[in-house]
C-alpha positions in Angstrom: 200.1 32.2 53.6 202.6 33.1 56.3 203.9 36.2 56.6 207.8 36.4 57.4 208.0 39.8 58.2 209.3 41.4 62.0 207.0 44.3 61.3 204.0 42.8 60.8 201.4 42.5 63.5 201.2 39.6 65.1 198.2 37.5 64.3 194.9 38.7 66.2 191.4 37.7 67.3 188.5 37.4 65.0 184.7 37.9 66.2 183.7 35.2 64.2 183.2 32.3 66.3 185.5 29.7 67.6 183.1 27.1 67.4 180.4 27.6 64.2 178.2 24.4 65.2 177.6 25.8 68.4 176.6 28.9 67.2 175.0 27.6 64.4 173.0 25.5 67.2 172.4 28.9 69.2 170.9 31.3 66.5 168.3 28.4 65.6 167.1 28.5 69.6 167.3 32.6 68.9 164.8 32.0 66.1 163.0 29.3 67.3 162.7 31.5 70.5 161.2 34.6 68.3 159.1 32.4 66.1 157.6 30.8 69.1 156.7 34.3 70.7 154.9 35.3 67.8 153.3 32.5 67.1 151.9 32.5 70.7 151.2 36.6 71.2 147.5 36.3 71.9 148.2 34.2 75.2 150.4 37.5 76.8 149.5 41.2 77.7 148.9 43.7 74.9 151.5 45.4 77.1 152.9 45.2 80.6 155.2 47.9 82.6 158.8 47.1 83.5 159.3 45.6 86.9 161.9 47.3 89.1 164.3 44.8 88.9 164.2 44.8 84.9 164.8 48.6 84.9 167.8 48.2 87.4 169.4 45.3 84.6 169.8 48.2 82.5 171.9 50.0 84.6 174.9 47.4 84.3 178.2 48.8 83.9 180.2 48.8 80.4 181.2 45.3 79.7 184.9 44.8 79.0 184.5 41.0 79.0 182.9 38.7 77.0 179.9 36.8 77.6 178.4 33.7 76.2 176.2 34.6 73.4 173.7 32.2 75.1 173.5 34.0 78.7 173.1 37.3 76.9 170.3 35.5 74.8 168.4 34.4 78.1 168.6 37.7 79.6 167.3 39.0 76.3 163.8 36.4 77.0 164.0 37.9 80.4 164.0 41.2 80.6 163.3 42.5 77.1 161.3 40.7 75.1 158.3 40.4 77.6 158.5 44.3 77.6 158.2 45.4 74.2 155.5 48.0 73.0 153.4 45.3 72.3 152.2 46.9 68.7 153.2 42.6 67.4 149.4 41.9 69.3 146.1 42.0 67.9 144.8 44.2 70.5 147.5 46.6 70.3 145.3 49.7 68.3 147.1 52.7 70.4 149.6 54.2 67.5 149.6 53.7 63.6 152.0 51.0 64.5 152.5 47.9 61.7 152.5 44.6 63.4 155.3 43.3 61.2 155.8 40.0 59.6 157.6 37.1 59.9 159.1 37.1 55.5 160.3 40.7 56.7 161.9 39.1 59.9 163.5 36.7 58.1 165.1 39.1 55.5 166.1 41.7 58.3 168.5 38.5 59.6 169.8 37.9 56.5 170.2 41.5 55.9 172.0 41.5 58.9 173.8 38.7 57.5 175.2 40.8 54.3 176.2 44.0 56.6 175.3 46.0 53.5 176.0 49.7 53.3 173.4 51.0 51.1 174.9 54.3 50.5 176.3 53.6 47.4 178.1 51.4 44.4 177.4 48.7 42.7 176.1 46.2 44.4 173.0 43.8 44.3 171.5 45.5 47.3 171.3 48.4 45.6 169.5 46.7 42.8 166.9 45.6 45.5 166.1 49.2 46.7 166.1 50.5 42.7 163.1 47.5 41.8 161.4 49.0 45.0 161.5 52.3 43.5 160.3 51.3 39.9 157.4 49.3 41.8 156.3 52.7 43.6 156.8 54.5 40.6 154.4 51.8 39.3 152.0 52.6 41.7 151.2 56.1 41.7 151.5 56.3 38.2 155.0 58.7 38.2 157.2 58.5 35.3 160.2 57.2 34.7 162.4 60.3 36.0 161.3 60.3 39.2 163.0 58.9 41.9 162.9 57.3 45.7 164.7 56.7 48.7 164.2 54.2 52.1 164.1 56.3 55.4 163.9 55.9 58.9 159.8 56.9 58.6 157.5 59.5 57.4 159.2 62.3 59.2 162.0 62.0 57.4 161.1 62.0 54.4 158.8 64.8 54.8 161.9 66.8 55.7 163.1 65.6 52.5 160.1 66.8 50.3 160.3 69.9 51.9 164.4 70.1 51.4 163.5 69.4 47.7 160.4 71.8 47.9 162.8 74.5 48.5 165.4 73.8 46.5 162.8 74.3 43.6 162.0 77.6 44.8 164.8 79.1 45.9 167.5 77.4 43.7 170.5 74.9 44.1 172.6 77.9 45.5 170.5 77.9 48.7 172.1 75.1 50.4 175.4 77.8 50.4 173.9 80.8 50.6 171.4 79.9 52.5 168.0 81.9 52.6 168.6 85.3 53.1 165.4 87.6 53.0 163.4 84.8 51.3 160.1 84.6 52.9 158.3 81.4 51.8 155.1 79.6 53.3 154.2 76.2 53.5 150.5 75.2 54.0 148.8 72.0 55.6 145.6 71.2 57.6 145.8 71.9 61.3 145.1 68.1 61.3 148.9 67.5 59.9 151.6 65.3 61.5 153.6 67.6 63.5 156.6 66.7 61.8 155.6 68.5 59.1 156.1 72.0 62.0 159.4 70.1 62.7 160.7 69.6 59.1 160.1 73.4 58.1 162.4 74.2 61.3 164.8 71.7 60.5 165.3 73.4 56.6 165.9 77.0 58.5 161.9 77.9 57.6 161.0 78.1 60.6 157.9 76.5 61.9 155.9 80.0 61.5 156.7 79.5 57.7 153.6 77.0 58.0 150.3 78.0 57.4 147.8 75.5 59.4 144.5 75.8 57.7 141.0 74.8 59.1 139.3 71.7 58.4 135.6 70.8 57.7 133.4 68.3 59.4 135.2 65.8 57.9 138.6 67.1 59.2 140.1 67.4 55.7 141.2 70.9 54.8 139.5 73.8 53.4 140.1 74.6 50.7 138.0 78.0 50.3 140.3 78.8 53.3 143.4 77.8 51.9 143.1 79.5 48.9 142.5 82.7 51.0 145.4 82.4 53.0 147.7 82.0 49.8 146.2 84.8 48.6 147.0 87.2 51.6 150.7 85.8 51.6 151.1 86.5 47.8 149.9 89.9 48.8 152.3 90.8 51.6 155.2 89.6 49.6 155.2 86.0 50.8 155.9 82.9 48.2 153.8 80.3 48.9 156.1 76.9 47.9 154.5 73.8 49.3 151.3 72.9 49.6 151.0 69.2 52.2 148.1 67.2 51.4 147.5 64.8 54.1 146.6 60.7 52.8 144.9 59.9 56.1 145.7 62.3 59.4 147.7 61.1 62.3 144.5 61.2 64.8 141.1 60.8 62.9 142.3 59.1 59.1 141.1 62.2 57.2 142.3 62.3 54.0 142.2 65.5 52.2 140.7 66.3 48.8 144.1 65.9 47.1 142.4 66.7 43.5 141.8 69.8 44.6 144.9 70.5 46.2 146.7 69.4 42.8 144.9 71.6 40.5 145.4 74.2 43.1 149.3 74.1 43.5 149.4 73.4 39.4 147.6 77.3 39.6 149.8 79.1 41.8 153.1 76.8 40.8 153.4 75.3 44.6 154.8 71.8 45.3 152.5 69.6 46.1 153.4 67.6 48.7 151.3 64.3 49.9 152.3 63.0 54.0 150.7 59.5 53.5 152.4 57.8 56.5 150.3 55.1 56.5 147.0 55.8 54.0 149.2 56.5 50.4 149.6 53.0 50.9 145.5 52.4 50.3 146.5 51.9 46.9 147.1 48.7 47.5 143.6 48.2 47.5 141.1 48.2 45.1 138.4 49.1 47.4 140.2 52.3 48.9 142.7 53.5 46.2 139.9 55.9 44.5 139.6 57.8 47.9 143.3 59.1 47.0 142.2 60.1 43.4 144.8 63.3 42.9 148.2 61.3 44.4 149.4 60.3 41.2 149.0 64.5 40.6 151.5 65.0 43.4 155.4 66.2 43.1 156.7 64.0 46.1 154.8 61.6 48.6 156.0 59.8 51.9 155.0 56.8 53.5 155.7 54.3 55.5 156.1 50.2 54.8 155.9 49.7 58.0 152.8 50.5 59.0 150.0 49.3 56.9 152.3 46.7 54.6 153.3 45.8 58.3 157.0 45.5 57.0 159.0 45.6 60.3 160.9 48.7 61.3 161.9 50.4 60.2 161.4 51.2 56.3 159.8 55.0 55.5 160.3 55.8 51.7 159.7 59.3 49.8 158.9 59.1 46.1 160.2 62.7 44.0 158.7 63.3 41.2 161.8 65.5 39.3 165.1 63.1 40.0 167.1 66.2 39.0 165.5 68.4 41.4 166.3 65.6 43.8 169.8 65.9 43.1 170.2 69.6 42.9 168.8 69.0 47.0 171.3 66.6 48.1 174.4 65.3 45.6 177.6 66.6 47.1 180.5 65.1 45.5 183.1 64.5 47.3 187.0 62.7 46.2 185.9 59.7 48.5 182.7 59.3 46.7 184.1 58.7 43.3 182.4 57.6 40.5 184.0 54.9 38.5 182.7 53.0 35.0 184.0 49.7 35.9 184.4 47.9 39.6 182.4 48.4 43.1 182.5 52.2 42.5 180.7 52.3 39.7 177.2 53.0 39.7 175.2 56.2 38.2 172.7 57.0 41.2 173.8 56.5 44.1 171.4 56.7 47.5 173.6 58.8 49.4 173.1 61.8 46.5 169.0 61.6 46.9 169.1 62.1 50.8 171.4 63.1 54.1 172.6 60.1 55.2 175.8 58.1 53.8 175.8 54.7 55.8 172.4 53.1 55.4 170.9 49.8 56.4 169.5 47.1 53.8 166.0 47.8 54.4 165.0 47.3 50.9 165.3 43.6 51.8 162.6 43.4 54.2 160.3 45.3 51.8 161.5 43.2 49.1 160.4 40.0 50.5 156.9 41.4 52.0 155.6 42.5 48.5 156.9 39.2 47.3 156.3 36.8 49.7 152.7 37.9 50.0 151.7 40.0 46.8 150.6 43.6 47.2 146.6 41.9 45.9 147.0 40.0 49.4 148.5 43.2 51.2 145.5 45.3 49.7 143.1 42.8 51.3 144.8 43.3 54.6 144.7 47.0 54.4 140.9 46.8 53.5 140.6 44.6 56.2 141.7 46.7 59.2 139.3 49.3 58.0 136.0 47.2 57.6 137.0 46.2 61.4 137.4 50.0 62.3 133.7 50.5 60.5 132.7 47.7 62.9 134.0 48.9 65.9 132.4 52.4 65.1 128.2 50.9 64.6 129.2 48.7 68.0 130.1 52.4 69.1 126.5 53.9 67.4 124.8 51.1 69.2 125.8 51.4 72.8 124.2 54.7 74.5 127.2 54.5 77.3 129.6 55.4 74.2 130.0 58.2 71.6 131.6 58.4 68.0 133.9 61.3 68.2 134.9 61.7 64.4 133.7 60.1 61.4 135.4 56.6 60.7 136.6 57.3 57.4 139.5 54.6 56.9 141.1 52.4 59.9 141.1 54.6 62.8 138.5 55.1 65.6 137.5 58.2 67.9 135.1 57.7 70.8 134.5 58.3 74.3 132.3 57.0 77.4 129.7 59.4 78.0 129.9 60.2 81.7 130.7 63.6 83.6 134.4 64.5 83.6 134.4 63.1 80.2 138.3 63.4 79.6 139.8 62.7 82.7 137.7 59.6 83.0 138.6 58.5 79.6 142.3 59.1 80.3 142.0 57.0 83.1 140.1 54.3 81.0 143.0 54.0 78.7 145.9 53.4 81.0 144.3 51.3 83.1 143.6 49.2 79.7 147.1 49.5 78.8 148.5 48.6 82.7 145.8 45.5 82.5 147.4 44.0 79.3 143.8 44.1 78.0 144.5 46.1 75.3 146.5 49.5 74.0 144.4 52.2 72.7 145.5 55.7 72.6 144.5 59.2 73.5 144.3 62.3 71.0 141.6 65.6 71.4 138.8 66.3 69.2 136.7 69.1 69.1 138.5 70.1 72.3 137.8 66.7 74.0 140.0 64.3 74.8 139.0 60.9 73.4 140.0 57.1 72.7 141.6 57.3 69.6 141.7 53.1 68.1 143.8 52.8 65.2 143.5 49.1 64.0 146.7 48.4 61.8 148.0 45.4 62.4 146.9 42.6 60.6 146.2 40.1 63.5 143.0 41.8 64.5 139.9 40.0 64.6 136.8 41.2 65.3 136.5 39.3 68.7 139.6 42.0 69.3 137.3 44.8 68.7 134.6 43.9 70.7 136.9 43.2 73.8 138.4 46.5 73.5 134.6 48.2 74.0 133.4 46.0 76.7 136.6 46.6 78.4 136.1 50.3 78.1 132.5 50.0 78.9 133.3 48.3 81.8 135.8 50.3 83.3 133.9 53.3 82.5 131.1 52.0 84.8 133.2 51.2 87.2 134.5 55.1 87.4 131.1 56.1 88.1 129.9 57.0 91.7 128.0 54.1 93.2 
């Protein structure tokens, strides 16, 4: 329809393309291109550092022209996608970092497709992240009043269980009266995240509101301990709110006796909290899930898809337990955010009540078609998996006097060391010079005041010739350290 009007605009340009065959042509190279990269990751470097020339590319002024979709493709092969983190190889065990898949790559470009704002409304996409929520709730046996929400990752959501935590102990009217004298404590193992520090400072806590408790040989948290420290808060006038279990810890896989920890919080009425970044999701396996026996106990739990269920980032979650309490935490209605009975704004939860953000990304899709591409028995047996290979690389460990376990292997991560004088800087050296070789990408962390290699085999590429190159590449770089 023409419009014969002097006042109306003149017609304008569109961003969609002039010519669709040729970019219909152009996105299949694009995925072709990505396709073929990981199809072919074992032939390139775990990991190799940014020429000079690459980092100057990035120093290009604003563009205020266009270019050809296919140039900027081409300098997208050249000088980013052979420099990635590299956590998409088998040998890359540095960080508890997913190796993603190619069903969630696939639904993160047609999510990308549907432009979907997630915030709100009635919409299928919203139906999507709902039938994730009912399949968690599944899970870790909550009922049907509890609700969850897709996040960036773990550390958000932690800073939403504590939000919620202290909404439940202080009352709705805190988020406009904010605390005022209240003095409330927190308590994790010294062995948590620190985002857990970094959440209580974000709510106005402050990050002396948390108690860090001593672990035991097994680096899970004591409890004898714990319970003394609550004590001495109730005593000087303290309210102890939140209790954090930890589901397997950030640099050893410790995961804390969260029976305990329930009945405990249940005692004193504390929120039990559960930061299962990666391990909550071990109840995907049948082999593993009883080592979390007390979860289903908890008031809220975060984790991440994309680590262990190697969904690609990102897609963190956080399950409450009370959806009311959820509410009180976060709804803020608002003229703009209407609630209608018929049309788009219709709709009786809406995301954007259950957490900060408004505008949100379709990450439910990605998740979506992970559990259903592959079925969560199949994503079990991967999870399973990438420990039995950490138990592997932990007796070649125990059988090579040049090497020495660090921490018990209790799920998929690794702590170790070469025996030698100058025990950590050598070791420090060992692991950049494995991670500037390509060979492979281990991290550091410290243990019992040492610093060690810390292995964390996630992704689910890993075989165990992976494992045994990473130790006879430590082994031999270690040797080569030593004075001739």
């Amino acid at each position: 329809m023409t419009v014969d009007d002097p006042f109306a605009p003149a017609p304008g340009a569109t961003l969609d393309p002039e010519d669709w065959d040729a970019m219909r042509a152009q996105g299949h190279r694009m995925l072709d291109d990505i396709l073929d990269h990981l199809q072919t990751i074992r032939s390139r470097p775990v990991w190799q550092p940014m020429p000079g020339e690459v980092r100057a590319s990035f120093k290009a002024p604003l563009p205020t022209a266009p270019t050809d979709i296919a140039e900027v493709h081409d300098d997208f092969r050249r000088n980013v996608l052979p420099y990635g983190a590299g956590n998409m190889h088998p040998r890359f065990m540095g960080w508890v970092h997913g190796g993603g898949n190619v069903a969630g790559l696939l639904a993160d470009m047609l999510a990308g497709g549907m432009n979907a704002n997630l915030g709100g409304r009635d919409h299928a996409p919203i139906a999507v992240e709902h039938q994730i929520v009912e399949w968690m709730r599944a899970i870790y046996s909550f009922p049907d009043t509890a609700s969850g929400l897709f996040v960036t990752g773990t550390s958000m959501a932690n800073l939403i269980a504590v939000l919620v935590a202290r909404t439940k102990a202080l009352g709705a009217s805190v988020r406009k009266s904010g605390l005022g004298n209240a003095q409330l404590a927190a308590y994790s193992s010294v062995g948590a995240h620190a985002c857990i520090s970094r959440a209580m400072d974000y709510s106005g806590l402050g990050s002396n509101a948390l108690r860090q408790i001593p672990v035991d040989a097994n680096h899970r948290i004591r409890i004898p301990a714990l319970i003394e420290t609550i004590e001495k808060d109730i005593a000087d006038g303290v309210t102890p709110f939140m209790i954090v279990g930890n589901a397997g810890t950030v640099d050893t896989g410790a995961i804390d006796d969260l029976a305990a920890l329930s009945a405990l919080a249940k005692k004193y009425g504390i929120w039990f909290h559960v930061d299962g970044a990666f391990g909550a999701l071990a109840m995907l396996s049948p082999e593993l899930a009883p080592r979390l026996t007390g979860i289903e106990q908890a008031d809220s739990i975060a984790f991440d898809f994309h680590k262990w269920v190697q969904v690609p980032y990102d897609a963190g979650f956080i399950l409450i337990r009370d959806r009311a309490l959820h509410l009180q935490a976060f709804a803020s209605p608002a003229a703009y955010l209407r609630r209608e009975t018929r049309g788009l704004a219709a709709g009786d939860l809406w995301p954007c009540d259950l957490g900060p953000d408004l505008s949100r990304g379709f990450r439910a899709l990605k998740t979506w078609f992970t559990l259903r591409t592959y079925g969560t028995k199949a994503l079990g047996e991967v999870i399973a998996r990438t420990c039995n290979l950490a138990a592997y690389m932990a007796r070649l460990i125990e059988a090579e006097p040049r090497l020495e376990l660090m921490a018990p292997t209790q799920l998929n991560i690794v702590c170790f060391r070469y025996r030698c004088a100058n025990s950590d800087s050598v070791n420090a050296r060992i692991v950049t010079d494995l991670h500037e070789a390509g060979i492979a990408v281990p991290s550091t962390t410290i243990v019992g005041g040492h610093l060690v290699i810390r292995a964390a085999i996630v992704n689910h590429r890993t075989e165990p010739e992976d494992v045994a190159a990473l130790i006879a590449a430590v082994i031999e770089m270690g040797e080569r350290s030593q004075p001739a």
